[in-house]
C-alpha positions as CSV (number, residue, x, y, z in Angstrom):
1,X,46.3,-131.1,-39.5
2,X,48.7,-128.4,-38.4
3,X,49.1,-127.1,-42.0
4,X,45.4,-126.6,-42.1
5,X,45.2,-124.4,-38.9
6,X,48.1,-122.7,-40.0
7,X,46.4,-121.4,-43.7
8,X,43.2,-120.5,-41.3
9,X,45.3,-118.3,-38.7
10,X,46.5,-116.6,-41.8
11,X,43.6,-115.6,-43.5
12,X,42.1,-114.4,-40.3
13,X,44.9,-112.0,-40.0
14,X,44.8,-110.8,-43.5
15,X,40.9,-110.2,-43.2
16,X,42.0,-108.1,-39.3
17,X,44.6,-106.2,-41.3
18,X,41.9,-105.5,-44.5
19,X,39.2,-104.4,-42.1
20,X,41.7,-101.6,-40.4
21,X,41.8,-99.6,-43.5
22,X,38.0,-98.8,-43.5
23,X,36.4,-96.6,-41.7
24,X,35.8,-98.2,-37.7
25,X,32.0,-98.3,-37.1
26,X,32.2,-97.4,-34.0
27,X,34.2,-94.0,-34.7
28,X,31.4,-91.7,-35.3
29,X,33.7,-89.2,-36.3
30,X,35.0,-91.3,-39.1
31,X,31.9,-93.4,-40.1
32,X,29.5,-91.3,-41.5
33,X,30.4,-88.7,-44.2
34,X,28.8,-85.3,-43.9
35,X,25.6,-85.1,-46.1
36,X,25.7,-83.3,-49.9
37,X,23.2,-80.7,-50.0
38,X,20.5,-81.8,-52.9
39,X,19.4,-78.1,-53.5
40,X,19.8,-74.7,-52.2
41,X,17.0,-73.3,-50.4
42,X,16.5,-70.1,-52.5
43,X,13.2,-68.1,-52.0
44,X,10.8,-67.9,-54.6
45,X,9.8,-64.3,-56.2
46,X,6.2,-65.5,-55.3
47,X,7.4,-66.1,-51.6
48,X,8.8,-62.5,-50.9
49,X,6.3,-60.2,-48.9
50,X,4.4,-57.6,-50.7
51,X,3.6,-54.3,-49.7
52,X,0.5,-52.9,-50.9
53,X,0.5,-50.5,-53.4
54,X,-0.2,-47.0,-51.8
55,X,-3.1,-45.0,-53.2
56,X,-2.0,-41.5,-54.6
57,X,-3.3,-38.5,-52.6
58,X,-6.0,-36.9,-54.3
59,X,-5.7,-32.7,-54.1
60,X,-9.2,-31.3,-53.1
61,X,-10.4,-28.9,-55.7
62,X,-10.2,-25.2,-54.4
63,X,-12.9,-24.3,-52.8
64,X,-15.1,-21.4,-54.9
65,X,-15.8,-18.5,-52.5
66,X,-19.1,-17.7,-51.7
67,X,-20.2,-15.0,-54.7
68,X,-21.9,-12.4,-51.4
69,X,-18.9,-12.9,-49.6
70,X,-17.0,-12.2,-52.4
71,X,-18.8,-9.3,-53.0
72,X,-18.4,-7.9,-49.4
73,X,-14.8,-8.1,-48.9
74,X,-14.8,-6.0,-52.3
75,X,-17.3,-3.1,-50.3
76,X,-15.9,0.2,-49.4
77,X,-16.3,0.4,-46.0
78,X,-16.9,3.5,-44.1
79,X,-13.1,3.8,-43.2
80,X,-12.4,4.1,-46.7
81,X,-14.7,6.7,-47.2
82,X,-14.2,9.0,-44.5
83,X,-12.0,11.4,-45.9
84,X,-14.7,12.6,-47.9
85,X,-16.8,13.7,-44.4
86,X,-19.7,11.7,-45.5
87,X,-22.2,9.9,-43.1
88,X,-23.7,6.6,-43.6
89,X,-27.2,7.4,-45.2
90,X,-30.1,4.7,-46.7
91,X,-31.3,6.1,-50.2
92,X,-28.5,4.6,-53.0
93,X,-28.1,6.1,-56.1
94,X,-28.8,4.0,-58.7
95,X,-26.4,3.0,-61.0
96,X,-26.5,1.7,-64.3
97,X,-25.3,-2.4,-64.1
98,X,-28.0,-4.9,-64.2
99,X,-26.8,-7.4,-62.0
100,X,-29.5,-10.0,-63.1
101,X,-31.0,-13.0,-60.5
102,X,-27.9,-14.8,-61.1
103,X,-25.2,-12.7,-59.5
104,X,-25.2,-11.4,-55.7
105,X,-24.7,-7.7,-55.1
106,X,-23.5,-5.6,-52.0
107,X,-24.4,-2.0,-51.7
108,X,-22.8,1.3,-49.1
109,X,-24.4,4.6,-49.4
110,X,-23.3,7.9,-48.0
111,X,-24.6,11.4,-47.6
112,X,-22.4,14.4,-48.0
113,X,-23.2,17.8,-45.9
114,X,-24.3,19.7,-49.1
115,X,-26.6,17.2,-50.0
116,X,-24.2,15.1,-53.0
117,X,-24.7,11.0,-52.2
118,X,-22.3,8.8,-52.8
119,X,-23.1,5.0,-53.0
120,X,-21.1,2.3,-53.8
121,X,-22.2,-1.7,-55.1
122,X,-20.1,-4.6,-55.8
123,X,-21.5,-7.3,-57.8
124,X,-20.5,-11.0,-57.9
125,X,-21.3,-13.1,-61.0
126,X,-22.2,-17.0,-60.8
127,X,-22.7,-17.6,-64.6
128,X,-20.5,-15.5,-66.4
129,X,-17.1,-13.3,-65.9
130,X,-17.7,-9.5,-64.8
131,X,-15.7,-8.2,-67.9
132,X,-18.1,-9.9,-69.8
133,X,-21.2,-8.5,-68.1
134,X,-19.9,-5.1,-68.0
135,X,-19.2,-5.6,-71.8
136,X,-23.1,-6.1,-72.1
137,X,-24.6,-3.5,-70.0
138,X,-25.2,0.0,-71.2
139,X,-24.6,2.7,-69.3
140,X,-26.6,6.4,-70.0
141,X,-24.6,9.0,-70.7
142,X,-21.4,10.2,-71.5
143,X,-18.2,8.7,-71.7
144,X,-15.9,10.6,-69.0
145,X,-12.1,10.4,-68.5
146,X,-10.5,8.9,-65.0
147,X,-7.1,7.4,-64.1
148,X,-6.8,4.2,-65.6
149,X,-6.6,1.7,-62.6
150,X,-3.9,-1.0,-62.0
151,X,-5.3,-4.8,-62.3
152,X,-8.4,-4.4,-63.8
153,X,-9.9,-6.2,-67.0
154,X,-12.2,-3.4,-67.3
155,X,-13.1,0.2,-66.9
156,X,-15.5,2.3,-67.6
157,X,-16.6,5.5,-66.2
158,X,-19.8,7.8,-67.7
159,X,-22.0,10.7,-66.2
160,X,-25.7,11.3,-67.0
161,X,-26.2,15.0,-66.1
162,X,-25.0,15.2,-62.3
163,X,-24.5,11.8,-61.4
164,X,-21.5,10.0,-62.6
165,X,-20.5,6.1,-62.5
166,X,-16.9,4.4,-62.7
167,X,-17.0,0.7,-63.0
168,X,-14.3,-1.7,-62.6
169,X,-13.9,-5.1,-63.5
170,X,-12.3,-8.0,-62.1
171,X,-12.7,-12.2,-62.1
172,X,-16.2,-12.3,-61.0
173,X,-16.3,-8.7,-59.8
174,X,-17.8,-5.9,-60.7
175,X,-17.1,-2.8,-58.6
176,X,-19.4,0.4,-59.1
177,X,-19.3,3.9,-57.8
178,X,-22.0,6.8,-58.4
179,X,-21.8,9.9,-57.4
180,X,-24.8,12.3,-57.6
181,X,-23.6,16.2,-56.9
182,X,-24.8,19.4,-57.6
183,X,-22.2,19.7,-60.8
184,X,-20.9,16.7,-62.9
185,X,-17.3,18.5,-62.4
186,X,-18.0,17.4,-58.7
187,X,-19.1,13.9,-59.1
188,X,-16.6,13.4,-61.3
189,X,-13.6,14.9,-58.8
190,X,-15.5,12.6,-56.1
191,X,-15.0,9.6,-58.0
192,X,-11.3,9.8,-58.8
193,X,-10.3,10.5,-55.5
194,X,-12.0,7.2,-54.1
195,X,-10.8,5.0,-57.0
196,X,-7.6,4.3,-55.6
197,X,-9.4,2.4,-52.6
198,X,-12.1,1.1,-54.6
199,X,-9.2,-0.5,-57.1
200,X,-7.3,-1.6,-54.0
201,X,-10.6,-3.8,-52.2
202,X,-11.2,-4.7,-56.0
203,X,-7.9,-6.8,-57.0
204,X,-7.7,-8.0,-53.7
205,X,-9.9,-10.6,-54.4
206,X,-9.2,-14.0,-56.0
């Protein structure tokens, strides 16, 4: 009898001293082990935020200037003219450009004390280029010589008796002066000394 309690106090100790070297359940610090991470939590391509796609900005085309305002800034004005001692009279000489119903014209006249008129038109073309129109029109008369002028396409310059015309072409511009005198030696004298101007309100213009 006392051998058999003393084999049963023994294996309860060795079962207390094989239970010490696992973990105590009641240390939490010991008793669970920290977690291994499954998978790492990596956003998806699809998942990132996406900006819309911003529109590129569209260049308004330039705007065409009005062909009668054009043709107005292009004008001699009385300013330009007054050198000459002329005063602002109503009967144009007529020149020779057709300006045809698809172009818009703009016309000065003035009257000298002897009696010579001086007028002045500017033409603005819708349809085709003012070199080209001036290229087209005839002109009466005879071919007479003037200063070449600086940033023009096109010149021209002709008197029929006593009444002379220089025209000058530019872009959409056609810029024409005619001078009726008592000599064509006058008109013509009349005319080169107001090209200078008339070139200058000419290639102003886009």
């Amino acid at each position: 009898m006392r051998h058999r309690q003393a084999i049963a106090l023994a294996a309860v100790a060795l079962v207390g001293l094989t239970g010490c070297d696992g973990p105590d359940p009641n240390n939490l610090e010991t008793y669970y082990d920290d977690p291994v991470p499954t998978s790492s939590a990596v956003p998806r391509a699809s998942d990132a935020p996406v900006s819309p796609a911003k529109a590129a900005p569209v260049t308004p085309p330039p705007a065409v200037p009005d062909a009668g305002r054009l043709a107005e800034r292009a004008l001699l004005s009385d300013a330009d003219v007054a050198e000459e001692g002329v005063r602002p009279a109503s009967n144009e000489v007529a020149g020779c450009l057709a300006d045809g119903p698809s172009a818009a014209s703009r016309t000065a006249t003035w009257r000298y004390s002897g009696g010579s008129v001086l007028s002045h038109r500017v033409v603005a073309f819708d349809d085709r280029s003012a070199a080209h129109a001036l290229a087209d029109d005839e002109c009466a008369g005879k071919t007479v010589s003037v200063p070449v002028q600086p940033g023009v396409e096109l010149q021209r310059a002709r008197c029929d008796g006593k009444t002379c015309t220089v025209l000058l072409a530019k872009g959409r511009l056609v810029s024409e002066l005619t001078v009726s005198a008592s000599t064509e030696a006058r008109a013509v004298d009349a005319a080169k000394r107001l090209l200078p101007a008339m070139t200058a309100k000419l290639t102003a213009q886009p």
